[in-house]
PQR file of N, CA, C, O and H, with PARSE charges and radii, in Angstrom:
ATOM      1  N   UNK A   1       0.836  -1.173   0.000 -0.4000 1.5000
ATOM      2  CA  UNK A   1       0.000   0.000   0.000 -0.0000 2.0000
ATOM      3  C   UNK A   1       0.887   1.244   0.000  0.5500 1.7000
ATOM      4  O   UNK A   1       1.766   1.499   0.823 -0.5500 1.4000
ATOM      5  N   UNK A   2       0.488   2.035  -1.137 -0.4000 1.5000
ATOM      6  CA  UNK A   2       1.251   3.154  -1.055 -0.0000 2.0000
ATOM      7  C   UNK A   2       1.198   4.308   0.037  0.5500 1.7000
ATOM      8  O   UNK A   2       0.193   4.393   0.742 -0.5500 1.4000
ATOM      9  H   UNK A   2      -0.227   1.828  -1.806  0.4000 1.0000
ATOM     10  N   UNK A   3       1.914   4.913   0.144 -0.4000 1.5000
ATOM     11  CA  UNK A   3       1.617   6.385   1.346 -0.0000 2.0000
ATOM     12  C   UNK A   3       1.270   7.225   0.485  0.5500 1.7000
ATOM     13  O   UNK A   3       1.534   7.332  -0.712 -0.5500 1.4000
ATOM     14  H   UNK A   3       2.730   4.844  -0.429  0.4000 1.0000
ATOM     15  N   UNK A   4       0.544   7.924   1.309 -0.4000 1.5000
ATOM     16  CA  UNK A   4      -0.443   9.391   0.526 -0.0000 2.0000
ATOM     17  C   UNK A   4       0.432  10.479   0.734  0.5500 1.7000
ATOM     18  O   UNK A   4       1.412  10.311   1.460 -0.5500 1.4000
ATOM     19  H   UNK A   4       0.329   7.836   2.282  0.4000 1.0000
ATOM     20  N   UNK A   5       0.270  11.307   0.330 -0.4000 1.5000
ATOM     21  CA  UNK A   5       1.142  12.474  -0.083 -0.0000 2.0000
ATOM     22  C   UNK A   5       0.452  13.432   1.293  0.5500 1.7000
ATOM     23  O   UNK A   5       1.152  14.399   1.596 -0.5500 1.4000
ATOM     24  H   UNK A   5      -0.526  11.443  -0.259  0.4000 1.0000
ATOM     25  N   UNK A   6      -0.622  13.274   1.990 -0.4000 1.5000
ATOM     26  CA  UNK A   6      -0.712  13.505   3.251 -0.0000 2.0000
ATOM     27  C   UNK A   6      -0.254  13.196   4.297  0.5500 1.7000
ATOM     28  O   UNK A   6       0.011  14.020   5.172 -0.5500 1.4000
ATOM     29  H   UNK A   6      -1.190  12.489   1.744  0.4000 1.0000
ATOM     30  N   UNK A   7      -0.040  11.722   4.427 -0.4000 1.5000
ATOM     31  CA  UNK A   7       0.778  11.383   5.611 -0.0000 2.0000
ATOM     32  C   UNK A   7       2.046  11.605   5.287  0.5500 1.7000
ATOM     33  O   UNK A   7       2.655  11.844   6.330 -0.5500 1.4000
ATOM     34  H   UNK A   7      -0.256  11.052   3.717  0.4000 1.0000
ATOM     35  N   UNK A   8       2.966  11.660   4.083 -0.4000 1.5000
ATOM     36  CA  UNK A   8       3.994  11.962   3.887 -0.0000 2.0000
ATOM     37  C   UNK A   8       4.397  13.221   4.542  0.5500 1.7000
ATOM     38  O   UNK A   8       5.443  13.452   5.148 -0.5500 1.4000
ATOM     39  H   UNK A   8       2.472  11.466   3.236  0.4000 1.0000
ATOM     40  N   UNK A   9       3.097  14.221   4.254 -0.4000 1.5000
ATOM     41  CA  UNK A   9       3.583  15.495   4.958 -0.0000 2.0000
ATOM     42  C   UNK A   9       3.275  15.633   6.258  0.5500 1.7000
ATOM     43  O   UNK A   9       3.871  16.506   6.889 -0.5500 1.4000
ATOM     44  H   UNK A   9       2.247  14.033   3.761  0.4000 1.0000
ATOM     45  N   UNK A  10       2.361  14.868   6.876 -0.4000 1.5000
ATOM     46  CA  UNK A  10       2.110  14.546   8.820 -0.0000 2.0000
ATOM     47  C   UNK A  10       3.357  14.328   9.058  0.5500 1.7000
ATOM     48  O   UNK A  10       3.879  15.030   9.925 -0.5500 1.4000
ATOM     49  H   UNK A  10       1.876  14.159   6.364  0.4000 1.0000
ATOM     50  N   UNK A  11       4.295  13.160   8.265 -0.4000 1.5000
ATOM     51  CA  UNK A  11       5.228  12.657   8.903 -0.0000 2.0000
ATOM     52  C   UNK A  11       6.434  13.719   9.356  0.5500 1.7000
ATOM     53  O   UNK A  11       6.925  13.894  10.471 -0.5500 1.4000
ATOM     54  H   UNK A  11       3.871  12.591   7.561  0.4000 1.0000
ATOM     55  N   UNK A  12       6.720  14.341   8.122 -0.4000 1.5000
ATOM     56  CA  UNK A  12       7.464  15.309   8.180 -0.0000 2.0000
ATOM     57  C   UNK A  12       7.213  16.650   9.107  0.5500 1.7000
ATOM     58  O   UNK A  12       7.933  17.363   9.805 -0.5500 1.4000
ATOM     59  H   UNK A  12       6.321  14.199   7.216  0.4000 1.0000
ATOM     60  N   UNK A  13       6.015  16.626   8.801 -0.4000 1.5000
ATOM     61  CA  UNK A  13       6.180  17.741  10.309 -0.0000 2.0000
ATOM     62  C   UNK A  13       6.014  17.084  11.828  0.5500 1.7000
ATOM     63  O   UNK A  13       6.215  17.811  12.801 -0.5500 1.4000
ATOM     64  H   UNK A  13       5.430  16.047   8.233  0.4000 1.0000
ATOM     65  N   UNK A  14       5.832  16.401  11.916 -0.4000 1.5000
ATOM     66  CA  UNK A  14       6.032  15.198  13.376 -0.0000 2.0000
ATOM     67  C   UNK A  14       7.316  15.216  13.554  0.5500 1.7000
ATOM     68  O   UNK A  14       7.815  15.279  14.677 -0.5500 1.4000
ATOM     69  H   UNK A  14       5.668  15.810  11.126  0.4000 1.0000
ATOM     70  N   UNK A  15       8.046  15.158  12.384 -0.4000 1.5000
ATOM     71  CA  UNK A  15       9.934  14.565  12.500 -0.0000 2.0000
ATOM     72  C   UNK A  15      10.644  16.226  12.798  0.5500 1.7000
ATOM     73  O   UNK A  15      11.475  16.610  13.621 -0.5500 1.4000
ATOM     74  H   UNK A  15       7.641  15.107  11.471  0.4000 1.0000
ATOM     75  N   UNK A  16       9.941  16.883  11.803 -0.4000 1.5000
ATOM     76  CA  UNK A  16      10.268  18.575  12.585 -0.0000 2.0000
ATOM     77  C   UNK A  16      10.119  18.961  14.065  0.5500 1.7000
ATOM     78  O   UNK A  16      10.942  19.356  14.890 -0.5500 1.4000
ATOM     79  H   UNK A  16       9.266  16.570  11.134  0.4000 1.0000
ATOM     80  N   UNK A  17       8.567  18.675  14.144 -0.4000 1.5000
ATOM     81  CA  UNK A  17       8.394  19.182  15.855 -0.0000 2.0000
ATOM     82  C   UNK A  17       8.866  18.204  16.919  0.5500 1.7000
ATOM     83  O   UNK A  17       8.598  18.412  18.103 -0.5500 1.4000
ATOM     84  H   UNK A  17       7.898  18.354  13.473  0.4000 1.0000
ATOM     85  N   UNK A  18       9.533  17.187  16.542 -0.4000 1.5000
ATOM     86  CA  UNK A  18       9.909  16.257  17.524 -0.0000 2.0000
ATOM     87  C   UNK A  18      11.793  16.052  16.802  0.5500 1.7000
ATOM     88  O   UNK A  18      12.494  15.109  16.435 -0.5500 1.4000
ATOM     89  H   UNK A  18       9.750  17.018  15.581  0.4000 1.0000
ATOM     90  N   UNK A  19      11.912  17.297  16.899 -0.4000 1.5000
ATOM     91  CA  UNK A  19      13.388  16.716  16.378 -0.0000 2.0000
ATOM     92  C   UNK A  19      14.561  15.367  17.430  0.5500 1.7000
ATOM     93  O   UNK A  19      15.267  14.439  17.036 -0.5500 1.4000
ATOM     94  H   UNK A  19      11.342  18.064  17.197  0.4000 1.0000
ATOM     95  N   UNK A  20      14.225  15.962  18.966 -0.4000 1.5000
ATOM     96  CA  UNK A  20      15.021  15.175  19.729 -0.0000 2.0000
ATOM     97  C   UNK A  20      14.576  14.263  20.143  0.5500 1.7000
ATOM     98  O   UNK A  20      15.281  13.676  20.964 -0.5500 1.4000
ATOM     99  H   UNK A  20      13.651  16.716  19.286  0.4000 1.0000
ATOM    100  N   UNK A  21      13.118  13.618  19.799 -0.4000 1.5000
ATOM    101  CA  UNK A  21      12.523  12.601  20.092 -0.0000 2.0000
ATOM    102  C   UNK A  21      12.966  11.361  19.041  0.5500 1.7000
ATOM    103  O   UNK A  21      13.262  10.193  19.294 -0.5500 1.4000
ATOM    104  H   UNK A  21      12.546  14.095  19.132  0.4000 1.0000
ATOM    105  N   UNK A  22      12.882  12.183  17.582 -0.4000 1.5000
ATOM    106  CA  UNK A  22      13.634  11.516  16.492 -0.0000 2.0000
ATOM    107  C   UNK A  22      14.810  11.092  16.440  0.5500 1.7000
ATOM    108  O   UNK A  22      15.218  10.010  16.016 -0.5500 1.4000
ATOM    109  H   UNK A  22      12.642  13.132  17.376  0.4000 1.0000
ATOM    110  N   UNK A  23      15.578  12.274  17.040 -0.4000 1.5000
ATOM    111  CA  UNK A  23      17.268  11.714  17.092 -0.0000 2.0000
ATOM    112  C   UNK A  23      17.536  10.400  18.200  0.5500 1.7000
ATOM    113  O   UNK A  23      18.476   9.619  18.052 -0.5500 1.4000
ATOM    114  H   UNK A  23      15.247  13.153  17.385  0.4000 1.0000
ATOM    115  N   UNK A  24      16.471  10.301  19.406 -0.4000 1.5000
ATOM    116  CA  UNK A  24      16.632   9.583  20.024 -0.0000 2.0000
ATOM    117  C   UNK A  24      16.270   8.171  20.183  0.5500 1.7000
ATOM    118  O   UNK A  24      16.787   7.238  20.797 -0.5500 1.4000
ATOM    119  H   UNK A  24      15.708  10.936  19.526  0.4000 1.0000
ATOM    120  N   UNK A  25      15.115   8.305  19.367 -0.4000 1.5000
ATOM    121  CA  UNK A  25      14.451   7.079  18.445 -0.0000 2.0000
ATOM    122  C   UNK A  25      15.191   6.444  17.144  0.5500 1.7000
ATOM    123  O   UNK A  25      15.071   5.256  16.847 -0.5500 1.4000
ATOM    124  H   UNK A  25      14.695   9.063  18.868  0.4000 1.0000
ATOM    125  N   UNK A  26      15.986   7.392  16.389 -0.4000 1.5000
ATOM    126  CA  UNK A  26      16.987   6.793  15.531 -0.0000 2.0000
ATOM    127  C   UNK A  26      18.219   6.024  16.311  0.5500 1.7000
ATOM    128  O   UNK A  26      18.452   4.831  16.116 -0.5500 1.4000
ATOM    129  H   UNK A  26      16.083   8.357  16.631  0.4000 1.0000
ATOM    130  N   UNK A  27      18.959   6.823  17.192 -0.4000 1.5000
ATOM    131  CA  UNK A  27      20.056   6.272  18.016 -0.0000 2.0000
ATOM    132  C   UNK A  27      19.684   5.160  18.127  0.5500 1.7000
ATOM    133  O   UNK A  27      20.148   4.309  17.367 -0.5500 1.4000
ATOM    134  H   UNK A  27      18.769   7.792  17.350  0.4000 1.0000
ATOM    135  N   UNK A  28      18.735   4.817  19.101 -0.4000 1.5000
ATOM    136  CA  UNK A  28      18.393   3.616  19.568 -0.0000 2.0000
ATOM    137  C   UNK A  28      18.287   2.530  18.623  0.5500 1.7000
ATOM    138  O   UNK A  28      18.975   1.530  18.827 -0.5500 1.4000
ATOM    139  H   UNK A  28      18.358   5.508  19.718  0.4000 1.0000
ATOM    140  N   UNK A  29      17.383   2.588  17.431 -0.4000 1.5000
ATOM    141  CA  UNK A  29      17.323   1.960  16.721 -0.0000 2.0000
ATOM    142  C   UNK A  29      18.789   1.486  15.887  0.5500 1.7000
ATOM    143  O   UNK A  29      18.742   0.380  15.348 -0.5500 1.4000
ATOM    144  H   UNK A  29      16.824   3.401  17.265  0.4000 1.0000
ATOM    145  N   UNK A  30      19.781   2.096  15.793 -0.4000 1.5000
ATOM    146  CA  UNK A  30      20.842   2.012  15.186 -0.0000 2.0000
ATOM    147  C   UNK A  30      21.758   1.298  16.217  0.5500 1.7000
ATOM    148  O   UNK A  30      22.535   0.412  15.862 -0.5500 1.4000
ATOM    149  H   UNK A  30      19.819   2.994  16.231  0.4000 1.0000
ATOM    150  N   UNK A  31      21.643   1.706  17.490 -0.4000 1.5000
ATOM    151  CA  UNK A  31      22.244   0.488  18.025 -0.0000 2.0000
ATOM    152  C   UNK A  31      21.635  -0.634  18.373  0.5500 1.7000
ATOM    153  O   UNK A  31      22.458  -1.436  18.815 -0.5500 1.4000
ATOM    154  H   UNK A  31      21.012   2.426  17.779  0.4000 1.0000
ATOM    155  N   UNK A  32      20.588  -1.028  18.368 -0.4000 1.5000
ATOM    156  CA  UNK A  32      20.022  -2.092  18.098 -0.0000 2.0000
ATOM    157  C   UNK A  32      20.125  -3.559  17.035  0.5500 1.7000
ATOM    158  O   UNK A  32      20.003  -4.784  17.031 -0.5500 1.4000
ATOM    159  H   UNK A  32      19.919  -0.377  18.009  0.4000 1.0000
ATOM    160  N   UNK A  33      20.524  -2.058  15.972 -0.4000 1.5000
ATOM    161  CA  UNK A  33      20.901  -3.082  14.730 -0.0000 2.0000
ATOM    162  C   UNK A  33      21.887  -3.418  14.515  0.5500 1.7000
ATOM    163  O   UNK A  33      22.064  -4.463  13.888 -0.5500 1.4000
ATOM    164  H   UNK A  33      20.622  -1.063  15.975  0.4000 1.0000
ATOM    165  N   UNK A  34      23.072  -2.531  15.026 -0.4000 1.5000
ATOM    166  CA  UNK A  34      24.901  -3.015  15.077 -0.0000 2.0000
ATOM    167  C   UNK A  34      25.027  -3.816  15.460  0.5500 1.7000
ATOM    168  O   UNK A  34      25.629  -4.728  14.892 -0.5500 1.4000
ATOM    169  H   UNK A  34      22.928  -1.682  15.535  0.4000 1.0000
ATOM    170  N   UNK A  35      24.355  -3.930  17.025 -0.4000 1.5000
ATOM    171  CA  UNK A  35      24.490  -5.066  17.882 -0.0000 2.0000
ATOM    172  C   UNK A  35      23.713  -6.986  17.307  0.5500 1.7000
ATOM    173  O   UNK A  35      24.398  -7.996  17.144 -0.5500 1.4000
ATOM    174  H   UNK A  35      23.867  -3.189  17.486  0.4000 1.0000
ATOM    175  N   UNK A  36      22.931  -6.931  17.222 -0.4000 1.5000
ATOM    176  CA  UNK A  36      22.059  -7.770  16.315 -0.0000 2.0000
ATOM    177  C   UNK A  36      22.766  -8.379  14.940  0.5500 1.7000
ATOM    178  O   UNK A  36      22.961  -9.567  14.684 -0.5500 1.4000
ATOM    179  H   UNK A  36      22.374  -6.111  17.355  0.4000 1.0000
ATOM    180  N   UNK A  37      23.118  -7.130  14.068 -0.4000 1.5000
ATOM    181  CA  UNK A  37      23.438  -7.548  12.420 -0.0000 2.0000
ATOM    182  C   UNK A  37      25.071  -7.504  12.480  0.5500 1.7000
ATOM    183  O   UNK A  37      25.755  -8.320  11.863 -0.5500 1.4000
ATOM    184  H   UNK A  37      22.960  -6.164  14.275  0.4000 1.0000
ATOM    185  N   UNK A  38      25.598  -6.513  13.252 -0.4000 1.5000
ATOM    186  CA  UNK A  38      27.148  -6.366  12.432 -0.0000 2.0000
ATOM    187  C   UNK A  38      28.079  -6.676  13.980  0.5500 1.7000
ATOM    188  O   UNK A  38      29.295  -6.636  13.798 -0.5500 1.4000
ATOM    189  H   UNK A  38      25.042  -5.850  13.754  0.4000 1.0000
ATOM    190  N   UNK A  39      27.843  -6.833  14.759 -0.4000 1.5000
ATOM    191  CA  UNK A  39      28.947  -7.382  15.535 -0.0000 2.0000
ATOM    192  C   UNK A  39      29.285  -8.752  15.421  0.5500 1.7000
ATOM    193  O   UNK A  39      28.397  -9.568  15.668 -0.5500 1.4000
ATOM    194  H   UNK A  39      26.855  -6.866  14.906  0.4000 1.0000
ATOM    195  N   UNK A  40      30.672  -9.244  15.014 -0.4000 1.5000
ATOM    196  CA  UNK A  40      31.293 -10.318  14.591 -0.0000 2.0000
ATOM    197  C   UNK A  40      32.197 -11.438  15.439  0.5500 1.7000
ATOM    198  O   UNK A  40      32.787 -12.468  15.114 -0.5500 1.4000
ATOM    199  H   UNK A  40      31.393  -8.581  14.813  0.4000 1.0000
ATOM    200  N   UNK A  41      31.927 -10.405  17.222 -0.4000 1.5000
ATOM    201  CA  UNK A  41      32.803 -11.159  17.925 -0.0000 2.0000
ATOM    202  C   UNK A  41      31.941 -11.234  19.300  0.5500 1.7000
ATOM    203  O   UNK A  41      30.889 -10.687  19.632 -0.5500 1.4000
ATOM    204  H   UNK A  41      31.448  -9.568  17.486  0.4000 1.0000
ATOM    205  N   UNK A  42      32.590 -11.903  19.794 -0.4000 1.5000
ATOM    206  CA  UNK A  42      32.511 -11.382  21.168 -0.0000 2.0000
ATOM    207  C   UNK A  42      33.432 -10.243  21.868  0.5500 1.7000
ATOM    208  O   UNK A  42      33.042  -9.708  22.906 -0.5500 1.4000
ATOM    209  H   UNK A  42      33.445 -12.347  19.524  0.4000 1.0000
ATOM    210  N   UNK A  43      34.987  -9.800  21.112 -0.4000 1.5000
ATOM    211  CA  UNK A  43      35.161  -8.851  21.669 -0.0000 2.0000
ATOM    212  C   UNK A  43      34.364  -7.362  21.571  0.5500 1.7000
ATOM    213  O   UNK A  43      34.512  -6.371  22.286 -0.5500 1.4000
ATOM    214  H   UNK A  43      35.304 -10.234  20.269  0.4000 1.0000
ATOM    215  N   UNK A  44      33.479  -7.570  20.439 -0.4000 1.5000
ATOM    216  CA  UNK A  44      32.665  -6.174  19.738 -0.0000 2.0000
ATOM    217  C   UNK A  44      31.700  -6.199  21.462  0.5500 1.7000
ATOM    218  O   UNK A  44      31.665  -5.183  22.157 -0.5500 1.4000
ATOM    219  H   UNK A  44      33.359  -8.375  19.858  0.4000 1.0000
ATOM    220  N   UNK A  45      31.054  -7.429  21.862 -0.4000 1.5000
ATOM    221  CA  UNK A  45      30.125  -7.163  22.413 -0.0000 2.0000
ATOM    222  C   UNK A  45      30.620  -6.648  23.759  0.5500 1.7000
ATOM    223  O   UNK A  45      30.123  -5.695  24.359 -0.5500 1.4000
ATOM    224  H   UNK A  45      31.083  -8.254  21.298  0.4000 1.0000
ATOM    225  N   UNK A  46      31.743  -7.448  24.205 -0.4000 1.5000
ATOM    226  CA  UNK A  46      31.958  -7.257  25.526 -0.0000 2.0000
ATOM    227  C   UNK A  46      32.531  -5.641  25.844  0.5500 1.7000
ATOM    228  O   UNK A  46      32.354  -5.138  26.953 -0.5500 1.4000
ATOM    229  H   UNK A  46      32.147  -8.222  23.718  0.4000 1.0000
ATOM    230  N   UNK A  47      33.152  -4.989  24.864 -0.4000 1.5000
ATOM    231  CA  UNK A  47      33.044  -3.518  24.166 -0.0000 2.0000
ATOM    232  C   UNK A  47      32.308  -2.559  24.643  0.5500 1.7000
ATOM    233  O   UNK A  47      32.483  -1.443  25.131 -0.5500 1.4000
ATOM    234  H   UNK A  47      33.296  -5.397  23.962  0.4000 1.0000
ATOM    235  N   UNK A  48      30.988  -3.618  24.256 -0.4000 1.5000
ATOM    236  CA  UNK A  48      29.557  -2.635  24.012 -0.0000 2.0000
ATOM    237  C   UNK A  48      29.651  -2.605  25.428  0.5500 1.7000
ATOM    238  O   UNK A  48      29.975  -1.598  26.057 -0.5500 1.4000
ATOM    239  H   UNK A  48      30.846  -4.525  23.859  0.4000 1.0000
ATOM    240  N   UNK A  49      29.377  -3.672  25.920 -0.4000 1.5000
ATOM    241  CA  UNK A  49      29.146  -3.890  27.612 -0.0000 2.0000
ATOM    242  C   UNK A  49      29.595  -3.448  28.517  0.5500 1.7000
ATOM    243  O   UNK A  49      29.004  -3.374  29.594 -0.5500 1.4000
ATOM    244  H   UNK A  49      29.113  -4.490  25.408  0.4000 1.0000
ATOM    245  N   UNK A  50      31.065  -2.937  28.248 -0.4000 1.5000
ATOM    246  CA  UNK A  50      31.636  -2.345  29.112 -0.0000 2.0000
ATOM    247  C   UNK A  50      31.272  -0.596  28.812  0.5500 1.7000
ATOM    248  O   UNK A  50      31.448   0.044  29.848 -0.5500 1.4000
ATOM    249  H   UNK A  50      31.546  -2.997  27.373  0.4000 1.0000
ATOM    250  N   UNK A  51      30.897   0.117  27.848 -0.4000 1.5000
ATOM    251  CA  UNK A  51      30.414   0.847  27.866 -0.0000 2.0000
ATOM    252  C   UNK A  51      29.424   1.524  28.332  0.5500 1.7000
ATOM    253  O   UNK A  51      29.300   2.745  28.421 -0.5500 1.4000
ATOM    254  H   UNK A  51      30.754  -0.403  27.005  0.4000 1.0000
ATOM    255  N   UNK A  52      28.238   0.127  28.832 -0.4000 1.5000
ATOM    256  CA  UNK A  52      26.891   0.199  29.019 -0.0000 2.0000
ATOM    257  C   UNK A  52      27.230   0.035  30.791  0.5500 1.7000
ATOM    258  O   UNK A  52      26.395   0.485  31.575 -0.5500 1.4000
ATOM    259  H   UNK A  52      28.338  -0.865  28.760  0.4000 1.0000
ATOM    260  N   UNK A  53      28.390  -0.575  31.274 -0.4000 1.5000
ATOM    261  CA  UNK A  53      28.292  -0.686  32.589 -0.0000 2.0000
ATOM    262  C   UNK A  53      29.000   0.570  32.905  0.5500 1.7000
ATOM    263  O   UNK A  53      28.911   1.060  34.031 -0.5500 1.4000
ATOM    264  H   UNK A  53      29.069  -0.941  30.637  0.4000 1.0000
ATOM    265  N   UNK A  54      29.849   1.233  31.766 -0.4000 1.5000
ATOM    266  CA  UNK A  54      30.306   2.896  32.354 -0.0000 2.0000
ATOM    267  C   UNK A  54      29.241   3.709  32.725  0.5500 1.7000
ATOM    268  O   UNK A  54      28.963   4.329  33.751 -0.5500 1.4000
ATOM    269  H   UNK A  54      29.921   0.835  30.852  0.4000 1.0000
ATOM    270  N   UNK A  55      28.488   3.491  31.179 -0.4000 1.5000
ATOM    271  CA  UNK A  55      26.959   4.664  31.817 -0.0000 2.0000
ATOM    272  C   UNK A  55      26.211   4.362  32.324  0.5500 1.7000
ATOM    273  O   UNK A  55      25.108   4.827  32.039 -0.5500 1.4000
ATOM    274  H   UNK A  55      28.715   2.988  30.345  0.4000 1.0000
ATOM    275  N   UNK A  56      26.356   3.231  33.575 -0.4000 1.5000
ATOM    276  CA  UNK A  56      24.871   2.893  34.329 -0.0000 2.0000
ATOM    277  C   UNK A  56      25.510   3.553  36.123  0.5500 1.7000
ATOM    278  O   UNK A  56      24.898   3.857  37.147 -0.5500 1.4000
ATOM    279  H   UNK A  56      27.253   2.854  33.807  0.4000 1.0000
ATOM    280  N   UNK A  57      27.076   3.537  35.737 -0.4000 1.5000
ATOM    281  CA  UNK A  57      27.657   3.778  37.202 -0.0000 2.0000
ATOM    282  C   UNK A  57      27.456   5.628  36.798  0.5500 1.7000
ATOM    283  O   UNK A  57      27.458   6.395  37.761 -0.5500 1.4000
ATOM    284  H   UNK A  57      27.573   3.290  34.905  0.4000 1.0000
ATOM    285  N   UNK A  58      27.300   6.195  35.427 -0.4000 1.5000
ATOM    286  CA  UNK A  58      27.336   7.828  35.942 -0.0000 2.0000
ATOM    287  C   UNK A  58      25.429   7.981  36.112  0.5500 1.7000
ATOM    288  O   UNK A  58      24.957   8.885  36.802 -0.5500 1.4000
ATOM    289  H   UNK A  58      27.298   5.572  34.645  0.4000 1.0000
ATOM    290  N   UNK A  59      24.704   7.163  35.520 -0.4000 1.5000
ATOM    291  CA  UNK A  59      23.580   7.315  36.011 -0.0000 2.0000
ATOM    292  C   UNK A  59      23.471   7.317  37.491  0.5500 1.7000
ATOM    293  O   UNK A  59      22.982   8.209  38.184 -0.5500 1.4000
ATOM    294  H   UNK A  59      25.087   6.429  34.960  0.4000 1.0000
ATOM    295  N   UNK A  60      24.030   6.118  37.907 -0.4000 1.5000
ATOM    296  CA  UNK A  60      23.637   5.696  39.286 -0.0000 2.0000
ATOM    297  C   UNK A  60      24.228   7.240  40.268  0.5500 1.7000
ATOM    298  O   UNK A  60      23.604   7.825  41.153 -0.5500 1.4000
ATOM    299  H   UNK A  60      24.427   5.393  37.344  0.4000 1.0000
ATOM    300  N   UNK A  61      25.532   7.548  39.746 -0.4000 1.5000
ATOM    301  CA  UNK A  61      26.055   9.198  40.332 -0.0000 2.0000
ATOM    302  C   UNK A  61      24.924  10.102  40.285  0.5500 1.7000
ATOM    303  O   UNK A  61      24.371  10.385  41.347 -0.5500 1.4000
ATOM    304  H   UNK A  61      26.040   7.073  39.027  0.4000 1.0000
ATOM    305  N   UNK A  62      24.499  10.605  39.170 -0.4000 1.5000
ATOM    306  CA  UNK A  62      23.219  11.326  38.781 -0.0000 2.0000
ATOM    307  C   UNK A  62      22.145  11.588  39.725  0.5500 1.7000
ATOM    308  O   UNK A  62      21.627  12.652  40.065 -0.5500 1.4000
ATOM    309  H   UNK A  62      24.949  10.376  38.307  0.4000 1.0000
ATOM    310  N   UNK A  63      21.877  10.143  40.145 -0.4000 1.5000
ATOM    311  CA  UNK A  63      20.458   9.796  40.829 -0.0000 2.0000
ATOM    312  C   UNK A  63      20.767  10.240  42.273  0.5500 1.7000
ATOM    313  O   UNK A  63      19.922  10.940  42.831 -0.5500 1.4000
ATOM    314  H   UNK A  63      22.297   9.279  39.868  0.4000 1.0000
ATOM    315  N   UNK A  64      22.072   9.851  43.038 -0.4000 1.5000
ATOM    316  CA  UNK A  64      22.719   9.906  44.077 -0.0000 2.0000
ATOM    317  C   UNK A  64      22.911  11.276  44.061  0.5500 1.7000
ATOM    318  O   UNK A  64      22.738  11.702  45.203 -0.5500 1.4000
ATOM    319  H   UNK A  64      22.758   9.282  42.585  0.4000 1.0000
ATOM    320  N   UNK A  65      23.213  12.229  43.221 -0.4000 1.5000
ATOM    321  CA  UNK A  65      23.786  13.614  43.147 -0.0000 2.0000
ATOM    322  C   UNK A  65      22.190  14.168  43.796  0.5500 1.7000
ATOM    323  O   UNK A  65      22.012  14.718  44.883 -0.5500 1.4000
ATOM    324  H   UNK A  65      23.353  11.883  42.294  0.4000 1.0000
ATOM    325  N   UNK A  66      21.049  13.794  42.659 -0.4000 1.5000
ATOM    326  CA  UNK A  66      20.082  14.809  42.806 -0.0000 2.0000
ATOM    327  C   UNK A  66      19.462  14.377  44.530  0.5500 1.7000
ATOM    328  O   UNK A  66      19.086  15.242  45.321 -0.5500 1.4000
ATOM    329  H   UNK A  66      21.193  13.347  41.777  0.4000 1.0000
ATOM    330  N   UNK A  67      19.473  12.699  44.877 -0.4000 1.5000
ATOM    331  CA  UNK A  67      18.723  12.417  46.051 -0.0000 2.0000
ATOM    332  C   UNK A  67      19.323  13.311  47.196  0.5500 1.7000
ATOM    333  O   UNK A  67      18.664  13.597  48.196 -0.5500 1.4000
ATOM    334  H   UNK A  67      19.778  11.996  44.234  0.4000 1.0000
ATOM    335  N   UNK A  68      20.570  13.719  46.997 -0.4000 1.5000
ATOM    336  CA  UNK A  68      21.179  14.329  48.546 -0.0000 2.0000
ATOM    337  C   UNK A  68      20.710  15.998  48.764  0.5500 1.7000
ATOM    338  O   UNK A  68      20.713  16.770  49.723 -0.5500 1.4000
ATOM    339  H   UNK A  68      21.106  13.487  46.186  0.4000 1.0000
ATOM    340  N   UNK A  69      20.366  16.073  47.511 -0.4000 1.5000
ATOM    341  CA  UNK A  69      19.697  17.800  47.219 -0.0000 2.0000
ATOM    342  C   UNK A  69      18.606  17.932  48.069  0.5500 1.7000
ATOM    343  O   UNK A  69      18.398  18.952  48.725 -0.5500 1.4000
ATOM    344  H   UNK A  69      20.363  15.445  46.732  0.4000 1.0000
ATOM    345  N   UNK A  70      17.924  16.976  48.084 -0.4000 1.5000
ATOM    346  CA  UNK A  70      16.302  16.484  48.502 -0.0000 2.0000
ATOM    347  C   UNK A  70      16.173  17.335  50.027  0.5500 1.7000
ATOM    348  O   UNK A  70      15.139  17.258  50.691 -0.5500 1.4000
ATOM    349  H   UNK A  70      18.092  16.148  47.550  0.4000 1.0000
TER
END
């Protein structure tokens, strides 16, 4: 089924007024698919992982920063 030349243009202004919702919905999706389609090792993943356990310890700072404000 083809798209209408209306929703073509909904879409586009959705992707305008939501620019950082888009960028953040693309990110995601793009690492989703590296991980899934193009990583070839296990060193790619364990990589990823150690990345993902860097940014869960500055989250966990974050959360700790704002609770002591309280």
């Amino acid at each position: 089924m083809a798209t209408t030349e209306a929703q073509k243009r909904a879409t586009q202004r959705y992707r305008e007024r939501n620019r950082e919702k888009t960028k953040i919905q693309s990110a995601y999706s793009s690492a989703k698919t590296y991980i899934n389609k193009y990583t070839k090792n296990e060193a790619q993943l364990d990589e990823l992982q150690e990345l993902i356990k860097k940014r869960r310890e500055e989250l966990q700072e974050q959360v700790g920063d704002n609770s002591s404000t309280d």
